[in-house]
C-alpha positions in Angstrom: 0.0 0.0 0.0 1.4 3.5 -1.0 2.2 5.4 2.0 0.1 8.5 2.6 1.0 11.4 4.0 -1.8 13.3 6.9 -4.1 14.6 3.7 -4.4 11.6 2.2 -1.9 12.2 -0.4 0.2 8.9 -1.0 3.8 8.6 -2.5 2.3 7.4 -5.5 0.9 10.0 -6.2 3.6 12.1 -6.2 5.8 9.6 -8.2 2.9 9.7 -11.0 2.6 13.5 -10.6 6.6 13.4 -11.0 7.1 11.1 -13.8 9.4 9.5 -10.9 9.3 6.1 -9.1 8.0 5.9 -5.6 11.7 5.3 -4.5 12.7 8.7 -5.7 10.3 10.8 -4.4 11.1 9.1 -0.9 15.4 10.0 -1.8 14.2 13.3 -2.5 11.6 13.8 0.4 14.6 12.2 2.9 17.2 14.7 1.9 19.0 12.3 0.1 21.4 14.0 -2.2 21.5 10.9 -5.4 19.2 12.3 -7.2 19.7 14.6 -10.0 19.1 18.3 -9.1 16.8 18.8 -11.6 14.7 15.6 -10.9 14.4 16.6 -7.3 13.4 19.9 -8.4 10.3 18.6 -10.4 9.8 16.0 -7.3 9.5 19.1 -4.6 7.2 20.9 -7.3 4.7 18.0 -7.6 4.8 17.5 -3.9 4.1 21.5 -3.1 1.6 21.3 -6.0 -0.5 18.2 -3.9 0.4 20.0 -0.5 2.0 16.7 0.3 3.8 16.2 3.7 5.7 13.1 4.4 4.9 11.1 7.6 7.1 12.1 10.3 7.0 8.4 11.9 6.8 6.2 8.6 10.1 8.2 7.8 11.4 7.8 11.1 11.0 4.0 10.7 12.2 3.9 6.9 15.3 5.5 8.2 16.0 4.5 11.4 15.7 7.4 13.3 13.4 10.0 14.2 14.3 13.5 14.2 13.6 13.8 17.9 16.3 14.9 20.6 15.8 14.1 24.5 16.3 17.2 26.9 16.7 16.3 30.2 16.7 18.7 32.9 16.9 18.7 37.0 13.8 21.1 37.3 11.4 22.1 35.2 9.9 24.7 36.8 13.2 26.5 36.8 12.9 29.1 34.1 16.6 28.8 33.5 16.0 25.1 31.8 13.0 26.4 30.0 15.0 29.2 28.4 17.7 26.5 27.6 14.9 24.5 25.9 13.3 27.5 24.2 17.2 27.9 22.4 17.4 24.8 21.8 14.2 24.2 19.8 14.6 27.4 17.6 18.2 26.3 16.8 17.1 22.9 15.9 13.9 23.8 13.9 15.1 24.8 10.5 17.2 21.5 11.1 13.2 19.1 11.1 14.5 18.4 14.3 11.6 17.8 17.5 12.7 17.6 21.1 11.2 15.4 23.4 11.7 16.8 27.6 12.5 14.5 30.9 12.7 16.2 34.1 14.3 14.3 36.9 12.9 16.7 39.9 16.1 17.2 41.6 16.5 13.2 42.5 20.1 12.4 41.1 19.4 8.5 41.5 16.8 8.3 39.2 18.9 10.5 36.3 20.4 8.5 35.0 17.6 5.9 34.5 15.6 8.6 32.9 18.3 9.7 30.1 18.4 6.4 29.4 14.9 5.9 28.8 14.6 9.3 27.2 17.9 8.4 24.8 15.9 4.9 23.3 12.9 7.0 22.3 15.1 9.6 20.4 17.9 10.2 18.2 20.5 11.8 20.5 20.3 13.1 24.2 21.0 16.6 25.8 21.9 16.5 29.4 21.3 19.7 31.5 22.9 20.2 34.5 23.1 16.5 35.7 23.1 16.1 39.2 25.0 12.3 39.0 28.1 11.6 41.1 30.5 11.3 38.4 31.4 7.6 38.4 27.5 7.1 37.0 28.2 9.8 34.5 30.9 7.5 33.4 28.8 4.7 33.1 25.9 6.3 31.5 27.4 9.1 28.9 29.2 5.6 26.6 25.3 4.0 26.6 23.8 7.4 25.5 25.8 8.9 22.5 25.6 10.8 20.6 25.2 13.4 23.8 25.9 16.8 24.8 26.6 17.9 28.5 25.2 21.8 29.8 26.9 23.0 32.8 28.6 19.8 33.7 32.4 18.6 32.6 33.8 15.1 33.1 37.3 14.7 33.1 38.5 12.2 30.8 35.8 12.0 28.5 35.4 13.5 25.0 32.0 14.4 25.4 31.1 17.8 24.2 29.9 20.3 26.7 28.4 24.0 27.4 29.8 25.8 30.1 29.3 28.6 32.4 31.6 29.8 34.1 30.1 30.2 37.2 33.8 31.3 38.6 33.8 34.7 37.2 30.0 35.3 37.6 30.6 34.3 41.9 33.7 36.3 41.7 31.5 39.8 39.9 29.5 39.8 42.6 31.3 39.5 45.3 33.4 42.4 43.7 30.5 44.4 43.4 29.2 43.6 47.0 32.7 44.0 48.5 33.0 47.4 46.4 29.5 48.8 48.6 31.6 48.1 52.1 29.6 44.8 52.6 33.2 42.1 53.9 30.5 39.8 55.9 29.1 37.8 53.1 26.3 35.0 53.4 26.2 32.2 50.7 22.1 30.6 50.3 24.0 27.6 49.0 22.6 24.9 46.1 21.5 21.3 46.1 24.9 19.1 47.2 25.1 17.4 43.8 25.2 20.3 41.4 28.3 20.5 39.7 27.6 24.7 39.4 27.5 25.0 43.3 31.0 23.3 43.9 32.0 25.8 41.2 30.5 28.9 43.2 31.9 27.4 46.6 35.6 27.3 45.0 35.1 31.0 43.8 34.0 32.4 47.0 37.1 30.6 48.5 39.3 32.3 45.9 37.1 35.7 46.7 38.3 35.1 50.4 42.5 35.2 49.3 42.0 38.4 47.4 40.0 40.4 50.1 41.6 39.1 53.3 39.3 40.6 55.5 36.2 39.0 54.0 34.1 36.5 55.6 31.3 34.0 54.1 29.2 32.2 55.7 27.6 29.1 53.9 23.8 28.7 55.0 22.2 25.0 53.2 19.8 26.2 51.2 18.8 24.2 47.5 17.4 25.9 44.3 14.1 26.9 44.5 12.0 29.8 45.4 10.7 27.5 48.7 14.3 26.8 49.5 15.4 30.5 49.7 12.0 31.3 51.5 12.9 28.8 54.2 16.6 29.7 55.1 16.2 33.3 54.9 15.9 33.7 58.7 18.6 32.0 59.1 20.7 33.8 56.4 19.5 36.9 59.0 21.0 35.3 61.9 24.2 34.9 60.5 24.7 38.8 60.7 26.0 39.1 57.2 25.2 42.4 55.3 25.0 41.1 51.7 23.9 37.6 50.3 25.3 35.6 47.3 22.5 33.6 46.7 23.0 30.0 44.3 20.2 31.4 41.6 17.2 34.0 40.9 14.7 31.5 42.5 16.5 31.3 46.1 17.1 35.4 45.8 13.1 35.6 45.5 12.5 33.7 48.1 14.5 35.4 50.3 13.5 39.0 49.5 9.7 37.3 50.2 10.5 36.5 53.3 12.7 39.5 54.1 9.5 41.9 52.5 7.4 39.9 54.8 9.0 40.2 58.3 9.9 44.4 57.4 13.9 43.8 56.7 14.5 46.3 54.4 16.7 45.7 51.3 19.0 46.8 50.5 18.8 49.0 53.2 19.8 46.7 56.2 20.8 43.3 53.6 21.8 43.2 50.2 20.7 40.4 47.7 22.3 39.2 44.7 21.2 36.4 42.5 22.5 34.5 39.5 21.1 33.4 35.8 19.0 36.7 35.5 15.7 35.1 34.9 13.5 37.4 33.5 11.1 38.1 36.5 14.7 39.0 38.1 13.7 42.4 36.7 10.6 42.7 38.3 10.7 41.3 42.4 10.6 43.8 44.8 13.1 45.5 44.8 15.0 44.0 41.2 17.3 41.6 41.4 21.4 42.1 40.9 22.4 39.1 39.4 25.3 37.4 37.4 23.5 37.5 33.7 23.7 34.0 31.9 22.5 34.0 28.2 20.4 31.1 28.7 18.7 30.7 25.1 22.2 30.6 24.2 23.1 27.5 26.3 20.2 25.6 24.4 21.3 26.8 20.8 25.2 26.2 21.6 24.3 22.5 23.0 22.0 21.7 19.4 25.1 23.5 17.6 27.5 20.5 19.0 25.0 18.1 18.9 24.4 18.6 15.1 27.9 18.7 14.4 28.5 15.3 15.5 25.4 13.9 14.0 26.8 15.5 10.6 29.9 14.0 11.1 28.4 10.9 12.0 26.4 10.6 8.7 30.0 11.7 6.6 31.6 8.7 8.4 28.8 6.8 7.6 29.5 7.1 3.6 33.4 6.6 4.6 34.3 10.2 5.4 36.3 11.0 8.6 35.1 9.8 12.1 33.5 12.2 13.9 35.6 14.3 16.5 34.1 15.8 19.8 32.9 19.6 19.2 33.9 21.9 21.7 32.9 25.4 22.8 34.2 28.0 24.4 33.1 29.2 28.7 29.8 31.5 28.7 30.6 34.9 30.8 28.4 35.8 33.0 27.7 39.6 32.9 27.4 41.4 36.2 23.7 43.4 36.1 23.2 45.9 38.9 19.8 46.6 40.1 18.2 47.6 43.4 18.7 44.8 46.2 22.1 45.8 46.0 23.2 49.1 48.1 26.1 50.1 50.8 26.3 48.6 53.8 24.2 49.6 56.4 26.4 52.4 58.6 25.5 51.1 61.5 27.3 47.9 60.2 30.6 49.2 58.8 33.3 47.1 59.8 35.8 48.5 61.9 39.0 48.1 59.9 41.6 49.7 57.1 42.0 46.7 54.6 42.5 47.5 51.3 39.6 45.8 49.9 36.7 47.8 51.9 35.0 50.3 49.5 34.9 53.8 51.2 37.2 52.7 54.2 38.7 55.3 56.4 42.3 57.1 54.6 43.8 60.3 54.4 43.3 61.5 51.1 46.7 63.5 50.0 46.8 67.0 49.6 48.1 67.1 46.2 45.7 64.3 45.4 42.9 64.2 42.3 39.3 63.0 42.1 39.3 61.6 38.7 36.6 59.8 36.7 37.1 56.2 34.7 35.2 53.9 32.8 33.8 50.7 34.6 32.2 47.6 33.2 28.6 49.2 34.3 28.9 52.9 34.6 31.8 55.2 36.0 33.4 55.4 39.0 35.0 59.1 40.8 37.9 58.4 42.9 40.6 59.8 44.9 44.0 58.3 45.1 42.6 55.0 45.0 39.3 55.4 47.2 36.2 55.0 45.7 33.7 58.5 46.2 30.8 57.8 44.0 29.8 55.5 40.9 27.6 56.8 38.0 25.4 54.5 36.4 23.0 54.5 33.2 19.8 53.6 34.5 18.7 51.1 31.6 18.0 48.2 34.1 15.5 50.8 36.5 11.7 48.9 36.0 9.8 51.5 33.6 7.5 52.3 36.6 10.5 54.3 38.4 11.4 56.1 35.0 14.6 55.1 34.3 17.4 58.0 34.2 21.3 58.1 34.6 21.7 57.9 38.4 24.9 58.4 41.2 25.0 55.6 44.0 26.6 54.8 46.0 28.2 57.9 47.4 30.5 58.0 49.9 32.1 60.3 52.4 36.0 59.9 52.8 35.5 57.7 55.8 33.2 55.2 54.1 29.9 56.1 55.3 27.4 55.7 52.8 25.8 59.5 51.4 23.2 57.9 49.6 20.1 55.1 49.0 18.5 53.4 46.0 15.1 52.3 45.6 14.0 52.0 49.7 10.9 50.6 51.1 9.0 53.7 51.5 9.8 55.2 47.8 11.0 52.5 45.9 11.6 55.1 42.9 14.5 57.0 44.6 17.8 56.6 43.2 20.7 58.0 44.8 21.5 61.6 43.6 19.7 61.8 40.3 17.8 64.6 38.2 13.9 63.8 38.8 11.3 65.9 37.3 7.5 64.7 38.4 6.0 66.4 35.5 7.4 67.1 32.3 4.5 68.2 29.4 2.6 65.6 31.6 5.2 62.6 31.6 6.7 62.1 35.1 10.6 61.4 35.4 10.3 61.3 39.0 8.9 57.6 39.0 6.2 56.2 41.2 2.4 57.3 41.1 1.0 60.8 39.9 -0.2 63.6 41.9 -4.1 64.1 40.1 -6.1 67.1 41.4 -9.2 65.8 43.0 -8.3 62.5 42.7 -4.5 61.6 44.6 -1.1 60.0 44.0 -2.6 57.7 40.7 -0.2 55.3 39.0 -0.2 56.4 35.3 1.3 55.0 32.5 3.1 58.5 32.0 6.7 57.0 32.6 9.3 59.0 30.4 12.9 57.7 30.0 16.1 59.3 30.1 19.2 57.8 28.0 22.7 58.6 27.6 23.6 59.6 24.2 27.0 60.2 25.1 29.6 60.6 27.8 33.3 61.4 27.9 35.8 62.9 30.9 37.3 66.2 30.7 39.0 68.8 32.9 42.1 66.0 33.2 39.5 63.4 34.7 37.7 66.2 37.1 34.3 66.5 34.4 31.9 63.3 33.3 30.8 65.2 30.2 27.7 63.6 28.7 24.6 64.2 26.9 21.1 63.1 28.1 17.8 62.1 25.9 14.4 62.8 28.1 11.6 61.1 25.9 8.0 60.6 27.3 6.2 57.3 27.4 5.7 57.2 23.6 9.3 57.6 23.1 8.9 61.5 22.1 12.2 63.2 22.4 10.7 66.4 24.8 14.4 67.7 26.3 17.9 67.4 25.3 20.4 67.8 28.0 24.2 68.5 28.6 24.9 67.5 31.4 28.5 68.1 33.9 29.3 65.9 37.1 32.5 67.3 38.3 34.3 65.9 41.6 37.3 67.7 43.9 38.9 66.9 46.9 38.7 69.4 49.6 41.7 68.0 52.0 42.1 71.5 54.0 38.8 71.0 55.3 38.3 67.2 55.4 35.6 67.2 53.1 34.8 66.4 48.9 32.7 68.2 46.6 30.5 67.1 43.6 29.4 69.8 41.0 26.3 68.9 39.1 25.3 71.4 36.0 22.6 70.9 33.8 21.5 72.9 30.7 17.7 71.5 29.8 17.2 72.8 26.1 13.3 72.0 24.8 13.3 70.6 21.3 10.4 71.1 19.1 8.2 72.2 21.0 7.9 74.5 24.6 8.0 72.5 27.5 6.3 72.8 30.7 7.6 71.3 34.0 5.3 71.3 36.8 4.8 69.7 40.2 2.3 68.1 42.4 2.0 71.3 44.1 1.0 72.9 41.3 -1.4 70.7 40.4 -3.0 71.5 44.0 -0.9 69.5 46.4 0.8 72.2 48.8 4.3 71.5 49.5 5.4 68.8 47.4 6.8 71.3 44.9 9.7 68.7 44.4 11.3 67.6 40.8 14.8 68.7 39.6 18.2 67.3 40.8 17.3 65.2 44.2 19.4 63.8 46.5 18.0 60.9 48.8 20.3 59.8 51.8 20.0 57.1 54.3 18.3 56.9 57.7 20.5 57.4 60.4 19.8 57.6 64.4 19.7 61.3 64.4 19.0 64.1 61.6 19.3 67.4 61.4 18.9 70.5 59.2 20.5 74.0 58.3 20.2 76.5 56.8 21.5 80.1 56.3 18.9 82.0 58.6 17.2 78.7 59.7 17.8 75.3 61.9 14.5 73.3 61.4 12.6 71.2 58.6 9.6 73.3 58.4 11.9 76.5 58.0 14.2 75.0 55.4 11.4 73.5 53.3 10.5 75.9 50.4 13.0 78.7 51.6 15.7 80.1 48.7 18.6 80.0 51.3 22.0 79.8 49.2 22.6 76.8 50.9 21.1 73.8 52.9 23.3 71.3 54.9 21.5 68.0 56.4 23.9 66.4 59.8 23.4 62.9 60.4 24.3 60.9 63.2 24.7 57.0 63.6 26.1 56.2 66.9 29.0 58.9 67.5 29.9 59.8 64.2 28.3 62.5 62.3 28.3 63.5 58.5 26.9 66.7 56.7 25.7 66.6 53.0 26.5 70.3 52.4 24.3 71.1 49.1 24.5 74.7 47.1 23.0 76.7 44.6 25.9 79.0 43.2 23.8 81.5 41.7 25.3 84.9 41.1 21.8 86.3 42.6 20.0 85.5 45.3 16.9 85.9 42.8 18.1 82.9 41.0 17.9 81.0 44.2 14.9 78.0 43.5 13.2 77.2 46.7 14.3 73.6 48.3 12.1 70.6 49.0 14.1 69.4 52.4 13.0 65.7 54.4 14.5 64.7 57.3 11.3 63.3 59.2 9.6 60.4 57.3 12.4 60.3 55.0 16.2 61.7 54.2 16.4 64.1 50.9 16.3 67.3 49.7 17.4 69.2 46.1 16.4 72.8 44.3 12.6 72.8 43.1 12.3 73.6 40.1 8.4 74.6 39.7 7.4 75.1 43.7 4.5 76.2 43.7 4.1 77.5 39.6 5.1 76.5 36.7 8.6 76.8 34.6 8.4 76.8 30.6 11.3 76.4 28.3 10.5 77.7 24.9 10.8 75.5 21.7 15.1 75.9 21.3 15.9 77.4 24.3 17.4 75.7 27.4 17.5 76.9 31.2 20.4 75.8 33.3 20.5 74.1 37.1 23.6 74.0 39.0 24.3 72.4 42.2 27.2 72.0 44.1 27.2 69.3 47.0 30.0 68.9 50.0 30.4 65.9 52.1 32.3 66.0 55.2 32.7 64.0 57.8 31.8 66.1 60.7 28.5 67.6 62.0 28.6 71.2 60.8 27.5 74.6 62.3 25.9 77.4 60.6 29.1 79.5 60.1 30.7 76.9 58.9 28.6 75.7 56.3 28.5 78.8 54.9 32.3 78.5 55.3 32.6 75.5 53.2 29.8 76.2 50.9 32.1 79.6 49.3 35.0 77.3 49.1 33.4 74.3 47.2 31.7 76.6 44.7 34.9 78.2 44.1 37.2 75.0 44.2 34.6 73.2 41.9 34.9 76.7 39.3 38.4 76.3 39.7 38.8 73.0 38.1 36.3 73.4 35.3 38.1 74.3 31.9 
């Protein structure tokens, strides 16, 4: 009987369609490369004409195989192995290739009965993360081939492999952590078996030679949301200040359990993940994590795989024998988000090694604040002490409008100057330029201010990107260019923008310059407020600086020494004290106007929250016409000293000038 295809088209009639015999319409339909070009030709024309489609299975059995590879994977519910098997079936699709999935739930004695079940039903097997003890690994891979290995090596054997190496991810954010003051690490440890922790747990022991004074504590954890849920009291009592944790899942269940008992992070704990799964952009607050291009894992493994089954089929005809494919490590990439901030002050280690961000120095007289590129952003330091790091904003969630952003800040003696993303106003960002209403978009972040109605979450999120960036004034200047477009992706401001950082060693103390020049493009602009859209008060929006709690607060200003006085007045000058335990800083912040007129009243809080910046539409409105720009300057001192009035009007002459001096 001819063999029909699902339409009830047979073979035969192909072959008749054809002018062909039954036995070269099957060469042709099987890929089979003896038949004249031309003949095949007519053969795919006849089938196209009859919409025939051969029989997956009676071709499978005609020639032995059936176009099907097994996937087998720990945990399915891990969206790490579903993004390896959403690679791996687009790679192998143009290829008629099918895969058939086996999930072994995390039980390493049953594996490697599964793959070989899974293998005998398919044509070759992919094997993801096995959890095996090696010696069965040996036994199994010889049974299984042709067979590719994801995240798992074994020495000895040519079977191909995809790797991550987990080393350098581990080691990225520990730098990162280690870089925010945090030297009492907790590791939220994976399943015993997994070839990927014992990677992890040799990193962190390399992380421990290169910053002596680092500690890590391993907490028994596992892999899955549950698992971090579960430990994350414990990870508390260990008294560590940031976490590694083994993937995204045990991060979420950690910042679940942390949201749910009031810890606030990264306020009083930092988190950090690893695979960037894509919700990792979306917990509360989003996830730092060690990026692995995980669609990419699935593609590389069917790009090895279908080498050696091409090789195969050459050796097959008499060709060469096939030799095992190799491919190169997968990088993780460091991504920082929000659950990853200083250490709390309150927790700052006691101690002058040289791997502590912000630790206590003197700073040389002669010495330089300079700018330089980093792998995320740019970083200002001073003979080798980290001040402040300037990042891009692209990974923000949309609902905090993402904008270039500095954090962390520190003072000279390491205490941390500024917060990202807190519990009560998750769409601070350290020291950024935050407008709440722009032509109607906000750039603030958060919920709208609506007149008769409340704070209303809109979908009025603008965006602002960096078109460009370069240091000037011999490292002194970040130089850049910003793009403001609204939620539609309307370009509404263009602006130059100046970050400029000195050392003030006479006085103890740094300064940071911040000058903007907001130019409207096409058409005039508007910038308005919540108080002007009838909310007394909250005339905020402009460059704002949001600092950490701290045991005791205070505020200054030129004729004033209270909250309620400094809020809205046009003082030259405002200077917030903070004390945790003994020690006090002062963020010293200045308008350097030549007039007092030019003077923009200041938002100040130091009650249910620490921040304060220049308004820049109080209690009316500011337009900038179509091709015109206005300018904002700030200039902000950090000492480490609680301040009187006299002096901060002192050290506010002498930053402005020292910050004037060094521009070009």
């Amino acid at each position: 009987m001819a063999r029909a295809a699902r339409n009830g088209v047979t073979i035969a009639q192909v072959a008749t369609a054809a002018g062909v015999s039954r036995a070269t319409v099957s060469r042709v339909m099987n890929g089979q490369s003896s038949v004249a070009a031309d003949i095949a030709e007519r053969v795919r024309a006849a089938a196209a004409d009859l919409q025939y489609h051969p029989s997956n299975l009676a071709r499978g059995l005609s020639l032995g195989r059936t176009n099907t590879v097994a996937l087998v994977v720990p945990d399915l519910a891990n969206p790490m192995f579903q993004q390896i098997l959403r690679g791996a079936i687009a790679a192998a699709e143009p290829f008629g290739f099918r895969f058939l999935v086996a999930e072994t739930a995390e039980h390493a004695e049953t594996e490697a009965e599964i793959a070989l079940e899974a293998r005998r039903r398919c044509d070759a097997l992919i094997l993801a993360a096995p959890r095996s003890p090696e010696n069965v690994l040996r036994e199994l891979l010889p049974q299984v081939e042709p067979v590719v290995l994801i995240n798992r090596d074994v020495p000895g054997l040519d079977v191909p492999a995809v790797r991550v190496d987990y080393g350098a991810g581990v080691h990225s954010i520990v730098d990162h952590l280690v870089s925010l003051g945090h030297l009492d690490l907790a590791y939220a440890a994976g399943p015993r078996a997994s070839a990927s922790h014992a990677l992890r747990v040799r990193a962190l022991e390399e992380a421990r030679e290169r910053h002596h004074s680092l500690r890590v504590t391993t907490v028994p954890c596992g892999s899955t949301v549950d698992d971090g849920y579960r430990v994350a009291d414990e990870v508390l009592r260990s008294g560590a200040t940031g976490v590694v944790a083994f993937n995204d899942l045990v991060a979420f269940g950690l910042l679940a359990r942390l949201n749910e008992t009031g810890v606030d992070v990264p306020g009083d704990i930092s988190i950090a993940g690893f695979d960037d799964i894509e919700l990792a952009h979306y917990a509360t607050p989003s996830l730092t994590t060690a990026a692995v291009p995980q669609a990419e894992l699935g593609r590389r493994a069917w790009g090895l795989l279908h080498q050696i089954v091409v090789a195969r089929g050459s050796a097959a005809q008499g060709g060469d024998r096939p030799v095992p494919a190799r491919s190169r490590p997968v990088m993780p990439g460091l991504v920082v988000r929000s659950s990853t901030g200083p250490v709390p002050p309150a927790r700052r280690l006691p101690t002058t090694s040289s791997d502590r961000a912000g630790r206590a120095r003197t700073v040389r007289s002669g010495g330089r604040a300079t700018w330089s590129a980093t792998s995320d952003g740019w970083a200002l330091t001073a003979d080798d002490q980290p001040l402040a790091r300037y990042a891009d904003g692209e990974t923000m969630p949309g609902v905090h409008s993402p904008r270039p952003h500095l954090h962390p800040l520190h003072s000279l003696e390491g205490v941390a100057m500024a917060q990202t993303a807190p519990t009560d106003h998750r769409h601070h960002y350290g020291v950024s330029m935050a407008v709440a209403d722009v032509n109607g978009t906000t750039y603030w972040g958060g919920r709208t201010f609506v007149r008769g109605q409340g704070p209303t979450l809109l979908s009025n999120h603008g965006r602002q990107r960096t078109v460009s960036d370069e240091v000037v004034d011999g490292g002194a200047t970040l130089a850049g260019q910003v793009s403001w477009t609204d939620e539609r992706g309307w370009e509404q401001l263009v602006e130059r923008r100046r970050l400029t950082g000195v050392l003030l060693p006479e006085v103890g103390a740094w300064a940071l310059g911040w000058s903007s020049s907001l130019r409207a493009t096409d058409s005039d602009v508007v910038i308005a407020s919540p108080a002007t859209s009838g909310r007394p008060g909250a005339g905020y929006g402009g460059i704002f600086w949001r600092l950490p709690f701290a045991d005791e607060s205070v505020v200054l200003t030129a004729d004033a020494d209270s909250e309620a006085r400094a809020h809205g007045s046009r003082s030259p000058w405002i200077a917030v004290a903070r004390r945790t335990g003994d020690a006090w800083t002062t963020l010293l912040l200045v308008q350097p106007a030549m007039q007092p007129d030019r003077v923009d009243p200041w938002f100040v809080r130091v009650t249910d929250y620490i921040g304060a910046g220049p308004a820049l539409a109080w209690d009316t409105t500011r337009r900038i016409e179509a091709g015109t720009s206005i300018d904002v300057d700030l200039v902000a001192a950090v000492a480490d000293r609680r301040l009187s009035a006299v002096d901060a009007a002192d050290l506010a002459d002498f930053a402005v000038a020292r910050v004037r001096q060094v521009r070009v």
